[in-house]
Structures are given as C-alpha cells and as structure tokens.
N, C-alpha and C positions, 0 to 999 in steps of 0.2 A: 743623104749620101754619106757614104764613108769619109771624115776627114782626119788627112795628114795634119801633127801636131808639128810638123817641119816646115816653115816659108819662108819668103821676104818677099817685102812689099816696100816701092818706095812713091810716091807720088809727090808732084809740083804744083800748087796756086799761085797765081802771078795778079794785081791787081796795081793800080796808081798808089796802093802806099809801098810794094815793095812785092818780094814774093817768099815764099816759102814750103819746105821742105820736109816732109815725114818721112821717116822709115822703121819700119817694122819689123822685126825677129824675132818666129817664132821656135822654142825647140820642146822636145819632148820632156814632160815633167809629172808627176802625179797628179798636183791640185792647178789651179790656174793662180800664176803669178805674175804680175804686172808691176814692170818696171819704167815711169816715164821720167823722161829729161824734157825738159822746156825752159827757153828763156826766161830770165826771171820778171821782164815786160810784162809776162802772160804766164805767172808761178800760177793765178788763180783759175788757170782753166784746167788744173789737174784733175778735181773731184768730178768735172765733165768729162775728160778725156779718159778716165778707169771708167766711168758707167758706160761710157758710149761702147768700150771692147768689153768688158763684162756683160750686157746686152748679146754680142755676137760669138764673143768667144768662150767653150765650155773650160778647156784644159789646156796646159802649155806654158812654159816659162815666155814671155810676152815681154820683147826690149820696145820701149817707143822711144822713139829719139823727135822731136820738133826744131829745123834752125831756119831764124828769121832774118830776112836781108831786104832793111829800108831803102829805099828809093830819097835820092834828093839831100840838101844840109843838114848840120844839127837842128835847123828852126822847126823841126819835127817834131823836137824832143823838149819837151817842157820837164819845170825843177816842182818837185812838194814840196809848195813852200810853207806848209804846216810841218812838214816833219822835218825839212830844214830847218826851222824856229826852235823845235822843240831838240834836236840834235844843240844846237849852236847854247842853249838854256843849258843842257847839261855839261858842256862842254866848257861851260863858264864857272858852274858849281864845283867842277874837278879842279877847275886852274886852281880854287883857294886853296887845296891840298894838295897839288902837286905841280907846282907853279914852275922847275925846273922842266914839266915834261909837259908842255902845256902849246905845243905848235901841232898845228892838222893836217894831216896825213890826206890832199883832196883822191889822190888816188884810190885812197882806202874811201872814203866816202860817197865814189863815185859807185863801189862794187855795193852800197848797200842800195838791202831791196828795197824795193819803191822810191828811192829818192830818187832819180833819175826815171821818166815815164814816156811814153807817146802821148801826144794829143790825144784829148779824149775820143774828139772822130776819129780820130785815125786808129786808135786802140780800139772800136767798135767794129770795124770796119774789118779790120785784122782778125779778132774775134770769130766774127761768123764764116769768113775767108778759111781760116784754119781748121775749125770745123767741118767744114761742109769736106775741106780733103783729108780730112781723118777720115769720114766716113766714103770716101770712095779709095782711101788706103787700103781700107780695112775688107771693101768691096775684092780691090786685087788679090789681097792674102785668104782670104777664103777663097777663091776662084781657085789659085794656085793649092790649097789643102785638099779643096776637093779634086782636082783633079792629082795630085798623088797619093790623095785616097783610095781614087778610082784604082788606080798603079798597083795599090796592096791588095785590095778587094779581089781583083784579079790573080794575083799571085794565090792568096788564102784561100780561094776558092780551086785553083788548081790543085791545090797539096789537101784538101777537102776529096777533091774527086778516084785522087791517089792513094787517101787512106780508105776510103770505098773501098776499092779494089783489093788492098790488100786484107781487109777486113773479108771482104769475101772470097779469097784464098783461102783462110784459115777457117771458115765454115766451110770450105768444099774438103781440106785434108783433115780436118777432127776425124769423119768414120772412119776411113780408111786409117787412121794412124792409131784410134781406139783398138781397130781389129785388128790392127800389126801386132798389137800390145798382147791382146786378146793370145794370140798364138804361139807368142813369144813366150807367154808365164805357162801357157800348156806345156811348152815343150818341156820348159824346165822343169817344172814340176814332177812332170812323165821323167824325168830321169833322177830324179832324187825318191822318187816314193812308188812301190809297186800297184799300189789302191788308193786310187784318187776318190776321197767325197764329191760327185758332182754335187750337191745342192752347195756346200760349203763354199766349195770352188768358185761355181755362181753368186754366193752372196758376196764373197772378197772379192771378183770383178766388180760387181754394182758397186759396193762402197769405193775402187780403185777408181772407178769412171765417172763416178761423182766430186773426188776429189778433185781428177783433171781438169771435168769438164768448166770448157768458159764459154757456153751460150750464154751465161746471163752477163755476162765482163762484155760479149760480143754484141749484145741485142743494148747494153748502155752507151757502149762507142758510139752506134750506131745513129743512140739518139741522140748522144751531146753531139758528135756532128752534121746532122740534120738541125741541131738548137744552134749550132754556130752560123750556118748556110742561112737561117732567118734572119739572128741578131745582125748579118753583115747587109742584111736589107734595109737595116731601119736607119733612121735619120740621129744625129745630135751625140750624143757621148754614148758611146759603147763600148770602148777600152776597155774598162774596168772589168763590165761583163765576159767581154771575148779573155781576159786574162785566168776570171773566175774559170769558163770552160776548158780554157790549155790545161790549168790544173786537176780538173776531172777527169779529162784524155788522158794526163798523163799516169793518172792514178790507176786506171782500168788496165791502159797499155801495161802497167810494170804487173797489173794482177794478171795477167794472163803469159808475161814471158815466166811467172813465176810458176804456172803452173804446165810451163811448154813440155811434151811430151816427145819431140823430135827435132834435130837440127832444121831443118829447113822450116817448122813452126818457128822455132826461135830468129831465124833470119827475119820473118815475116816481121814481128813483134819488133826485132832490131830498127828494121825501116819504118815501123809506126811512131816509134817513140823518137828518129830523126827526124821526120814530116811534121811533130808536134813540137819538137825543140826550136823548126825553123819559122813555124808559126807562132810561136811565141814569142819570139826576137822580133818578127814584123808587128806583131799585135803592138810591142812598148809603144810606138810610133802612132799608134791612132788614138784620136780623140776620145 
C-alpha cells in the first residue's frame, strides 16, 4: 500500500516496575533519519531501537521519544559500585593537583551515565516491556501512513484520470486545428502570389505538420501515466519513483505547449501541467 511519510503514533506499557511511554514523529524527508531520545537507564537499547524502525520504515525524518516512570522508593535503584570506585580513585588523583577545587558536585554525579541503575530484574523486565511497545508503536504509525497513503493514492489517481481526459482532447483537436492551419496558409498564400506550386505548397505543409505534430509527446504522456497508475499499486518505497515520472510528465507537457497551434490547445496543456504540479506536491509526502 501507498504510505504517508506523515504520522504520530503514541503508545503506553504499564507493568509492576512502572510504565512507559513512546512517541513517534514521522515527517517528510528524502533518505530515512532516525532520531531517538531514551533514558539514559536504558541509553543501551538504542542500536535495537534504530534496527527495530529501520526494519519497518523505508523513508522519513523519524523522532522517537521513550519516557520511563518507576513505580515504588528509591530501593529500586541500585549505585555501580565499580564505577563509583573508580570515579572516587580519580577524584583522589585530581585533589594532589588541585586541592583548592577538590569538593563533589553529588548532583553532578548523580547525572552521570550508568552510575545510578535499576535493579538488574527490574532493568530486564523494562527491557523487553519497552520493546515489545515500540513495536506496536510503530504497528499504530504505519496503520496511520497507510492509511493517509490510501488519502493520496486517491487524490493521484483522480488527477491521473483528469490528465486522461485532457490528453484525449488534444488528440480529438490536433486534425481539426492542423486543417484550420491548413486553410489559413492557403488563403494567404492565394493573396500574396498569383501561381501557387502545389507540390511545394504540399511539401512545406508536411514539413509545417511535422514540426507541430505531438503524437509522439501525446502517446509518452500517455504511457508515464499509465507507468504512474501501476507504481501507485505497489507496495514499500515509491516516492522517488513517482517523483522521477512528475519529471517526465512535466517534460512532455512543456513539449507540446511548445509546439501548441491554437489557444484552446494551449489551455489544454495549461491544465496538464497544473494537474502534474499538484501531483507532485502530494507525491513529496509518500514514502
């Protein structure tokens, strides 16, 4: 299915150590970037928490937020007393050289990482707790892309079915505006020159109707839109794709206002090339 590079997703797990909290924002971006925040309890579940949405997510600036709220007193919360030891050794080495400055900051020591921990069950526990609702986080935020995928898909395909139409306007007025043309250079001609060469005459319309003509600009519209109406069937990252064809729509569309032969042709072309500018604005938005 089409997905929206736009969401939010927030999801709650609750257990006997406490509960906690994800939320997810996703916005439109070129490559897929992933930004998380987690307690620094649990700084080591990052390099899980990037593969678990890299796994699911193709494209999209990607905010993860995680916040954790313990249950119960500090007897929750055990000290490392290995890296306590080894803080308090260097902290001893410093006082010989700077013995005016040599009192501890516990505030400050409280903010560094891993000194202060959960119990090991209770951090296991947390662990796979938080997990398991990242990935029904991450279940919600694709639910929600896909379905304002669906939202765009819909739209694209209306403004698909519109340049249809207008594409087959301008192959129903090409003869009729060729032979408008056709008549028009007779007349003049008839009044500038009393002896017309018809063969000559003949070959400088061929070459005049060759330059005009845009069946082949009309029969490529045709197919990159017909190539868009598939890509918007398939599954997983297509953005790129669909932006690559806006550009080849757009490319055709400006060859044939260029070679327009009559206002209302050029009208035509006017609203081909607005139907492709508004698909291309919805396109940035999909994965």
């Amino acid at each position: 299915m089409v997905q929206s590079m736009t969401a939010f997703a927030r999801e709650q797990c609750q257990g006997n150590w406490g509960s906690a909290i994800w939320e997810i924002r996703t916005v439109n971006h070129r490559y897929l970037e992933v930004n998380v925040r987690l307690p620094e309890s649990l700084r080591e579940l990052e390099s899980l928490v990037r593969e678990q949405i890299r796994k699911q997510l193709y494209r999209g600036k990607v905010e993860v937020t995680l916040r954790v709220q313990t249950e119960g007193t500090t007897s929750q919360l055990q000290l490392n007393e290995a890296l306590a030891q080894q803080l308090a050794q260097v902290h001893q080495q410093l006082s010989r050289y700077f013995p005016q400055g040599s009192n501890i900051d516990v505030a400050n020591l409280l903010s560094w990482h891993g000194l202060i921990q959960l119990k090991d069950h209770d951090l296991t526990l947390v662990k796979q707790a938080v997990l398991a609702g990242l990935q029904q986080a991450l279940t919600k935020l694709i639910a929600v892309r896909e379905q304002e995928g669906a939202e765009l898909q819909q739209v694209l395909t209306a403004r698909l079915v519109k340049m249809d139409e207008e594409v087959a306007k301008i192959k129903t007025k090409v003869p009729a505006i060729l032979a408008g043309l056709q008549k028009k250079m007779q007349e003049r001609v008839a009044e500038l020159v009393e002896t017309i060469d018809p063969n000559r005459f003949e070959q400088e319309l061929v070459i005049l109707a060759q330059k005009l003509d845009v069946a082949e600009e009309l029969d490529r519209l045709q197919a990159h839109i017909k190539e868009v109406k598939r890509v918007l069937q398939q599954s997983g990252a297509i953005g790129r794709r669909l932006d690559f064809l806006m550009q080849e729509l757009n490319r055709e569309a400006n060859t044939i206002a260029s070679k327009s032969m009559a206002s209302d042709m050029t009208l035509v072309t006017v609203e081909l090339k607005v139907l492709i500018e508004q698909m291309r604005e919805q396109i940035q938005n999909i994965v």
